[in-house]
C-alpha positions as YAML, in Angstrom:
chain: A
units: angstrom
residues:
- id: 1
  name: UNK
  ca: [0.00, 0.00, 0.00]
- id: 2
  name: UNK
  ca: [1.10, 3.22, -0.85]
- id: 3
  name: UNK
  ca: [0.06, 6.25, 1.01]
- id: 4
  name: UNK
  ca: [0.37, 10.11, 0.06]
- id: 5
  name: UNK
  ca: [0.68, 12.17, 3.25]
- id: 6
  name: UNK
  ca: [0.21, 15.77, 4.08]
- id: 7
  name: UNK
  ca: [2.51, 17.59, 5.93]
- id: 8
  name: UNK
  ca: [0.91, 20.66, 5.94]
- id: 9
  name: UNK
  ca: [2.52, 24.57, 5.06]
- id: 10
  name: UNK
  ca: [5.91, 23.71, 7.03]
- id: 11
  name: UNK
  ca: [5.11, 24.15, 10.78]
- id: 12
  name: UNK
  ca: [6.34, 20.91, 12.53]
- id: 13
  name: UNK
  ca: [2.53, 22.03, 15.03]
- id: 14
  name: UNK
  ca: [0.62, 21.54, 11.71]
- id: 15
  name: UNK
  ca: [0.59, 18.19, 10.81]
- id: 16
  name: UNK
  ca: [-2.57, 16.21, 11.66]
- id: 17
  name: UNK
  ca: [-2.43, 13.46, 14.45]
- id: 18
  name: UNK
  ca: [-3.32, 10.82, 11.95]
- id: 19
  name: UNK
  ca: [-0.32, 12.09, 9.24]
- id: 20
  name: UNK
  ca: [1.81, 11.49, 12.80]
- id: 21
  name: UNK
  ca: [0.81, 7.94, 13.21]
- id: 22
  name: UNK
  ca: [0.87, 6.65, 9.61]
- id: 23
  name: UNK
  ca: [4.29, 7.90, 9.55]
- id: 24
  name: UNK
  ca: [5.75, 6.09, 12.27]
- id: 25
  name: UNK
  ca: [3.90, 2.84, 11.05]
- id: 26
  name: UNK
  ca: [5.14, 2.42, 8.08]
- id: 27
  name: UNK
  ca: [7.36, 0.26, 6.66]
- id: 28
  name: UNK
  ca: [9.44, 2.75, 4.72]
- id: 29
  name: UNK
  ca: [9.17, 6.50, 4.23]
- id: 30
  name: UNK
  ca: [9.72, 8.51, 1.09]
- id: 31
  name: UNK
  ca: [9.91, 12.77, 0.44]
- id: 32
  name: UNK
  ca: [10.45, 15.14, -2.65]
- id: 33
  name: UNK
  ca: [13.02, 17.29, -0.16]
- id: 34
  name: UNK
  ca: [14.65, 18.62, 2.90]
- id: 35
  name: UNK
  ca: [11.72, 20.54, 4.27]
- id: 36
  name: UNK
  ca: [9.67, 17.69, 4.45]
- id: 37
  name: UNK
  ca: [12.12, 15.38, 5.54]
- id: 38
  name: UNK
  ca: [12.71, 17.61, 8.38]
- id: 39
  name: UNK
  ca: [9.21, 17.38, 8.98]
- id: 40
  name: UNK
  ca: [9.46, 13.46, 8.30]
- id: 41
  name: UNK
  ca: [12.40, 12.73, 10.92]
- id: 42
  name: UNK
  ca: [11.06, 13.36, 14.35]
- id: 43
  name: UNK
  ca: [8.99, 10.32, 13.13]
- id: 44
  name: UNK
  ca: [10.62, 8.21, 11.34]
- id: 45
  name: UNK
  ca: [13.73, 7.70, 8.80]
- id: 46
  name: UNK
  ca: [13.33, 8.50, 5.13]
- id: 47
  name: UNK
  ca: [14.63, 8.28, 2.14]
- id: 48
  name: UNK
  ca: [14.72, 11.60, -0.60]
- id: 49
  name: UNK
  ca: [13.62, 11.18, -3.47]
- id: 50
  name: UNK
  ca: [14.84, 13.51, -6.31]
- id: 51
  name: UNK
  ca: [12.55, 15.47, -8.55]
- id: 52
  name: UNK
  ca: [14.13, 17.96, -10.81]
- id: 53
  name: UNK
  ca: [12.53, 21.29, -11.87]
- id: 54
  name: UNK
  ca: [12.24, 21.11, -15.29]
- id: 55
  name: UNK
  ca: [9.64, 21.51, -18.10]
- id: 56
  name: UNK
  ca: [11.11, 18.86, -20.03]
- id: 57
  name: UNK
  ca: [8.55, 16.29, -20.86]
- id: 58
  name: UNK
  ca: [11.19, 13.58, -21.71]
- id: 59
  name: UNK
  ca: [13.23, 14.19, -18.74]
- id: 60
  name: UNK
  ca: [10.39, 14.33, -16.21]
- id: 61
  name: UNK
  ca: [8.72, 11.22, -17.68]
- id: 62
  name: UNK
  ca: [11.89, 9.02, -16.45]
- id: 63
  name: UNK
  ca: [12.06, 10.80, -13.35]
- id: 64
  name: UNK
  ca: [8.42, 9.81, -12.69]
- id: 65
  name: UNK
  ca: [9.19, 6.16, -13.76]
- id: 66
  name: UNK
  ca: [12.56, 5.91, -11.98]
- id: 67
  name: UNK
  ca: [10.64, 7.02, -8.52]
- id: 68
  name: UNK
  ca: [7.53, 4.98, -8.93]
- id: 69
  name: UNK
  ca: [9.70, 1.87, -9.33]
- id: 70
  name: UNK
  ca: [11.46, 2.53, -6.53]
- id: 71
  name: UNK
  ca: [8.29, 3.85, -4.05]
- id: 72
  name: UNK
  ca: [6.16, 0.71, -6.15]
- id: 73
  name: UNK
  ca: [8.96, -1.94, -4.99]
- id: 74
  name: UNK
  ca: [8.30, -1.63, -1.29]
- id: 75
  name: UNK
  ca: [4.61, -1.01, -1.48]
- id: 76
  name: UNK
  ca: [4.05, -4.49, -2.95]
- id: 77
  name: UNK
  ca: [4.14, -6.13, 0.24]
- id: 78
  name: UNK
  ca: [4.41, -2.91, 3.16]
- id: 79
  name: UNK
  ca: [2.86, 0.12, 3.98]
- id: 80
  name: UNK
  ca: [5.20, 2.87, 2.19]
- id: 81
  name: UNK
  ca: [4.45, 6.83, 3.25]
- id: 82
  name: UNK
  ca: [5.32, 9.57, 0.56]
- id: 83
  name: UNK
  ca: [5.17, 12.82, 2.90]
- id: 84
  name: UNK
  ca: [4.95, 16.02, 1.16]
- id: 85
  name: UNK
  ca: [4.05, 19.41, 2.19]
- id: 86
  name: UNK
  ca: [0.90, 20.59, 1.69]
- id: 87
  name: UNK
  ca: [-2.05, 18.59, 0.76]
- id: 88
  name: UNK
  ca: [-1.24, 15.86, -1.71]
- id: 89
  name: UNK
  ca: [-4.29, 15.84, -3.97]
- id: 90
  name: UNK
  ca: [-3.74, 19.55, -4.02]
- id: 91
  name: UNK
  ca: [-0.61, 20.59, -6.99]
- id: 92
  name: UNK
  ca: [1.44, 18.19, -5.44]
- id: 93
  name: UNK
  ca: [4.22, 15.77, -6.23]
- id: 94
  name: UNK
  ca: [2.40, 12.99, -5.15]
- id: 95
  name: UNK
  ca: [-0.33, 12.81, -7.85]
- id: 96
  name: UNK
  ca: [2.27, 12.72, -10.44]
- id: 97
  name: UNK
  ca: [3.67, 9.61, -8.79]
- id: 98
  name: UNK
  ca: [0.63, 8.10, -8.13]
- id: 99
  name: UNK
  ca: [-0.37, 8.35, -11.82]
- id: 100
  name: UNK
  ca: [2.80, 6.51, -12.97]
- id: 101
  name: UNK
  ca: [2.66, 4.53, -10.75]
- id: 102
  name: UNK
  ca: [-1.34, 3.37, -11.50]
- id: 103
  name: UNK
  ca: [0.13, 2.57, -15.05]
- id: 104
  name: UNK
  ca: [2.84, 0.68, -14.03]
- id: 105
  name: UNK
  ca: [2.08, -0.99, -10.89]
- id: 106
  name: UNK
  ca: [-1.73, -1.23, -11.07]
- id: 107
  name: UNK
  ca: [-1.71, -3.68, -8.52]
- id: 108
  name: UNK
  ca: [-0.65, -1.56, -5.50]
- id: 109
  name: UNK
  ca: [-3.36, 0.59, -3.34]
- id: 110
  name: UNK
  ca: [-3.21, 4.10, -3.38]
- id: 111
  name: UNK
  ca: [-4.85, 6.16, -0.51]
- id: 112
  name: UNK
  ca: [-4.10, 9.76, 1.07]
- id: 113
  name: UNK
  ca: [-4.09, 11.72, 4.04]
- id: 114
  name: UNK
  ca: [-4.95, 15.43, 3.80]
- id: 115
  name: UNK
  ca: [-2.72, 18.26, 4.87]
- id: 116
  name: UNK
  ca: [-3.15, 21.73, 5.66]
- id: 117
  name: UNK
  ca: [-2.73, 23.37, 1.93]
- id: 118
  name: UNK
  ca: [-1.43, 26.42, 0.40]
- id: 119
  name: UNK
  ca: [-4.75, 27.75, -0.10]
- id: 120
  name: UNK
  ca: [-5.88, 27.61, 3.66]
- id: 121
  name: UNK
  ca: [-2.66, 28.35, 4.41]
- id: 122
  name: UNK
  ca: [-3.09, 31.80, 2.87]
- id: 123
  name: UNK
  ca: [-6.51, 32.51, 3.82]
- id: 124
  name: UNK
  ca: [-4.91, 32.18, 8.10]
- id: 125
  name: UNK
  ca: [-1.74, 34.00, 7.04]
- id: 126
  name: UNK
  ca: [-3.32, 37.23, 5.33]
- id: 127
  name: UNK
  ca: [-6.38, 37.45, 7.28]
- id: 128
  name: UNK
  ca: [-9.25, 36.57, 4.36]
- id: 129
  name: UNK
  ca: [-12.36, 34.84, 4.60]
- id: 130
  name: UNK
  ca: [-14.01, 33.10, 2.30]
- id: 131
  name: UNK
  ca: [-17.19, 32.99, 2.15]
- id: 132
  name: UNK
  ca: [-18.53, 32.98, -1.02]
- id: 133
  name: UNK
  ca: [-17.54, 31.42, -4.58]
- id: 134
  name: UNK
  ca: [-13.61, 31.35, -5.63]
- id: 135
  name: UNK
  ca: [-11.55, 30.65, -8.19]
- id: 136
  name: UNK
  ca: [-7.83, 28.73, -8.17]
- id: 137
  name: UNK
  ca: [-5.26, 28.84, -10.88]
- id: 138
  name: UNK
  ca: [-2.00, 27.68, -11.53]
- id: 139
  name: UNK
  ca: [-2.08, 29.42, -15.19]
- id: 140
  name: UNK
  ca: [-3.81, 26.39, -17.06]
- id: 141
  name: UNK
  ca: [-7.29, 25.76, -18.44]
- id: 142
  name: UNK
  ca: [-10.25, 24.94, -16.05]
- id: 143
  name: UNK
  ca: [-11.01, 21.56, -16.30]
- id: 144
  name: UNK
  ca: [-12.29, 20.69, -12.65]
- id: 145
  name: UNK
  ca: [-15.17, 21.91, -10.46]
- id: 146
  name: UNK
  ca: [-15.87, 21.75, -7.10]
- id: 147
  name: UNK
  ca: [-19.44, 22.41, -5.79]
- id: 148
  name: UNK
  ca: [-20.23, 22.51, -1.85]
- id: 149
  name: UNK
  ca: [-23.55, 22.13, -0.41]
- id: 150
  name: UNK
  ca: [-24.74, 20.14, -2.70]
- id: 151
  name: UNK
  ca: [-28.29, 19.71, -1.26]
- id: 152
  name: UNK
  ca: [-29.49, 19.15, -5.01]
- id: 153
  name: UNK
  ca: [-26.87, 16.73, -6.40]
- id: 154
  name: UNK
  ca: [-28.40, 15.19, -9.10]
- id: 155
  name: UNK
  ca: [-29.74, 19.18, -10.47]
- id: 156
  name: UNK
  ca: [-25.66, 20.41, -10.40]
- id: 157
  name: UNK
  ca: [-24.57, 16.84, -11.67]
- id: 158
  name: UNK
  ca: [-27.05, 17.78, -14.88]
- id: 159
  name: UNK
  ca: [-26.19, 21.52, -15.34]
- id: 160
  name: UNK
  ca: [-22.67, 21.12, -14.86]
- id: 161
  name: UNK
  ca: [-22.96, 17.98, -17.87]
- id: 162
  name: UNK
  ca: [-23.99, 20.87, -20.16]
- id: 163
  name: UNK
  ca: [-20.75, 22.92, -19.31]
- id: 164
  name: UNK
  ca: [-19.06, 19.95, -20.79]
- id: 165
  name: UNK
  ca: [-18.26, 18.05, -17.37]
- id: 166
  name: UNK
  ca: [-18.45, 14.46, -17.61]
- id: 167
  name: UNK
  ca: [-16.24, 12.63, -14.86]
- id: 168
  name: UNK
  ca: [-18.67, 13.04, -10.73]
- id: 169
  name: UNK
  ca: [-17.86, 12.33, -7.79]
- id: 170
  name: UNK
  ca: [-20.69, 12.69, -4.62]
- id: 171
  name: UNK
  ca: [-19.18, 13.00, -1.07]
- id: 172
  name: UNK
  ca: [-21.17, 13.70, 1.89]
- id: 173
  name: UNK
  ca: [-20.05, 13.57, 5.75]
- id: 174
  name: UNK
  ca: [-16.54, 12.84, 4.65]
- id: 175
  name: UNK
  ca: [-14.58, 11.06, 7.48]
- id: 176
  name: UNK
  ca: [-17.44, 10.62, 9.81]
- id: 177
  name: UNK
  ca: [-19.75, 7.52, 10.78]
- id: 178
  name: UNK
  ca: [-22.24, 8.47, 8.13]
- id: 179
  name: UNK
  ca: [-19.99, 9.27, 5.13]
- id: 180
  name: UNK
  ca: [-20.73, 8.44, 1.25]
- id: 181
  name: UNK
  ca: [-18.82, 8.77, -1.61]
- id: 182
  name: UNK
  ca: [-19.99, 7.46, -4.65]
- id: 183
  name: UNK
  ca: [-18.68, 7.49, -8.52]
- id: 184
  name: UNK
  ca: [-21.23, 6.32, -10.61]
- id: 185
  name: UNK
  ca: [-23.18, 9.42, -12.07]
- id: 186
  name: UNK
  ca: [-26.29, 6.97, -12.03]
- id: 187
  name: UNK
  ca: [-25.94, 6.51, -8.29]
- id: 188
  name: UNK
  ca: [-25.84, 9.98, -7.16]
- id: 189
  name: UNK
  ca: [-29.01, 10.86, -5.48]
- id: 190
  name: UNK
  ca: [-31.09, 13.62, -5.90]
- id: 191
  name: UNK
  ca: [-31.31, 14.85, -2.33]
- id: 192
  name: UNK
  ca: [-28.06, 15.38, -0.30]
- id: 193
  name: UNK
  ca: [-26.75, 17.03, 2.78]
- id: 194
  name: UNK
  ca: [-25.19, 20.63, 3.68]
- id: 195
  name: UNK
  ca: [-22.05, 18.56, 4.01]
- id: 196
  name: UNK
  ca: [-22.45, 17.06, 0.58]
- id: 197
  name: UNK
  ca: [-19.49, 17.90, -2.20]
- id: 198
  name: UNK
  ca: [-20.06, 17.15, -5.97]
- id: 199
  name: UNK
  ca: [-16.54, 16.91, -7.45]
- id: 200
  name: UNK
  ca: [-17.01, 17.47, -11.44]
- id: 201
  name: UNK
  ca: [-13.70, 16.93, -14.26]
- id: 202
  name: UNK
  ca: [-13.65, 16.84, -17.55]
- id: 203
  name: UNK
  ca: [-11.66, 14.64, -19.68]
- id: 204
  name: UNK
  ca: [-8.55, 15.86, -21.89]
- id: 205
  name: UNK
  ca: [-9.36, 15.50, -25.07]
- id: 206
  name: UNK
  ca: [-7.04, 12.91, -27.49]
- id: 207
  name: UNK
  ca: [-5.26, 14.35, -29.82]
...
């Protein structure tokens, strides 16, 4: 099992109980850098991994393989921690791997364990509340939407299907007794609660 764990904005106070324990059981322990190995070592030992900065395709692509082989050889049969600050469905290092590592190793479980990200980093640090509808970018075309209080899911499921969204996910309650998430658009139900999420992606087109 592999499993992709926030560390949170750098502040050795910020990382969650549970990123705490998963770290100190698991079999081996793998970071992108120094910061969050320092953040990693009160814990338990780990290995760096390197990832260059570079916007070359070819180079990255080996990099990504060259990692997930490693990271892939001890998840087969252990529990293997990739620590990484931030939030690691959030810009992060991690999906990358987890993507090559899907195609290559299809076999292994993937889970994650959210951090404290950039974005709620910045809203504590400057002062801002939000409280209304916002938009993220890191420069590149929207493809994903995120809808909260989804009391209607099955009504934003529809209208967001004519914006040209076709991949849904419905959440509700998420990590409490009572939470759902389901992944079939024919499953989602027409009634949810204020703590309901409809995730909405759509696919990149083929060239």
């Amino acid at each position: 099992m592999l499993i992709g764990v926030g560390l949170g904005p750098g502040d050795p106070q910020l990382l969650t109980l549970k990123a705490v324990e998963t770290l100190k059981n698991s079999d081996m322990v793998y970071v992108p850098g120094r910061l969050a190995a320092d953040l990693v070592t009160p814990y338990a030992d780990c290995e760096i991994l390197d990832f260059p900065m570079t916007k070359d395709s070819d180079v990255l692509n080996a990099i990504w393989k060259k990692n997930a082989n490693i990271v892939a050889e001890h998840a087969r049969s252990g529990t293997v921690a990739f620590g990484l600050i931030g939030d690691p469905n959030f810009f992060s290092t991690f999906s990358h791997l987890s993507r090559v590592i899907h195609e290559y190793h299809p076999g292994i479980k993937i889970t994650t364990i959210p951090g404290i990200s950039s974005i709620t980093s910045f809203a504590a640090r400057a002062g801002v509340a939000i409280d209304s509808s916002f938009e993220v970018s890191d420069g590149t075309g929207v493809r994903s939407k995120i809808t909260l209080k989804a009391r209607r899911p099955l009504d934003i499921v529809n209208s967001l299907a004519n914006e040209g969204y076709d991949e849904f996910i419905f959440a509700e309650k998420l990590f409490s007794g009572e939470e759902r998430v389901i992944k079939t658009r024919e499953d989602i139900p027409e009634k949810g609660d204020y703590f309901s999420i409809i995730y909405a992606k759509k696919r990149e087109k083929e060239d």
